[in-house]
C-alpha positions in Angstrom: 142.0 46.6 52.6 146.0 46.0 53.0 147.8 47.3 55.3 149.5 49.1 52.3 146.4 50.4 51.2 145.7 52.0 54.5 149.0 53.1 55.0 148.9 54.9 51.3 145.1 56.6 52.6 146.4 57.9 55.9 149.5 59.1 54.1 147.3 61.0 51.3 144.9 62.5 53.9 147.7 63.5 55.9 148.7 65.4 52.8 145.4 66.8 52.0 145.5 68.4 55.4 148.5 69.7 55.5 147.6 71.5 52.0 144.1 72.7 53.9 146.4 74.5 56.3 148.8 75.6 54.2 145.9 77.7 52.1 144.5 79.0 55.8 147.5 80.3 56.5 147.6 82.0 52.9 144.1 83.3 52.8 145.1 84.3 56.7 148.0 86.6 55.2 146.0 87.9 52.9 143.5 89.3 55.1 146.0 91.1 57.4 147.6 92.3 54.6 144.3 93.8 52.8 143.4 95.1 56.6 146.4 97.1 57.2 146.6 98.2 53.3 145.0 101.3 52.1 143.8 101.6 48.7 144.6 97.7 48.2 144.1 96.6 44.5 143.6 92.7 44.3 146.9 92.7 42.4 148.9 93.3 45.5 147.8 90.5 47.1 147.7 88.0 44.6 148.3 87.6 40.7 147.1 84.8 38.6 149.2 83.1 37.2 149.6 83.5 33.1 149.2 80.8 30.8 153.1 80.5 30.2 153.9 80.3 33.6 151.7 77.5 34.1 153.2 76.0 31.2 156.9 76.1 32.2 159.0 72.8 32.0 158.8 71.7 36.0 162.6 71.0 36.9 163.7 67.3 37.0 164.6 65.7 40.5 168.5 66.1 39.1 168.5 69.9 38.6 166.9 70.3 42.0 169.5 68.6 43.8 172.2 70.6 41.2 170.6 72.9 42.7 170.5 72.4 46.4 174.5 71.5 46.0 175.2 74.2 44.6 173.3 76.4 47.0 175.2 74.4 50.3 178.6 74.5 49.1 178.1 78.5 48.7 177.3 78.4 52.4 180.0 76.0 53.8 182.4 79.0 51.7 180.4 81.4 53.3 180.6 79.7 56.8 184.6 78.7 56.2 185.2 82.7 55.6 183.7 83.4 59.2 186.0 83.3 61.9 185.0 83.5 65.8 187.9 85.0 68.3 187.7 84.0 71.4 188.7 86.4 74.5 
């Protein structure tokens, strides 16, 4: 085995992990929720997905950094509005 190919492994298991706790701390949620919930339908804690939104186009690396632009210049206007007086 390279040291590539070992460095790709540890890097996938990390990931397989990290996706292990992520659904814990889901399933973790879920349970308080349905414990301090009365009359809980399954629907309120989780709803399958339908077909079409399974099947919806996945955004390209592009729109998602459009995106993420967009989003921080909409803060540094927020943030330049702001102003701090001093005493």
């Amino acid at each position: 085995m390279t040291p590539r190919e070992f460095y790709i492994i540890v890097a996938e298991e990390q990931e397989v992990r990290l996706d292990q706790l992520e659904m814990q701390a889901l399933q973790a949620f879920m349970n308080e929720k349905a414990a301090r919930t009365e009359k809980l339908k399954l629907k309120d804690i989780y709803e399958r997905p339908s077909a079409e939104q399974l099947a919806a186009p996945v955004k390209t690396k592009e729109e998602i950094y459009e995106a993420q632009m967009r989003q921080q210049q909409e803060n540094e206007a927020l943030l330049a509005q702001i102003r701090v007086e001093g005493k």
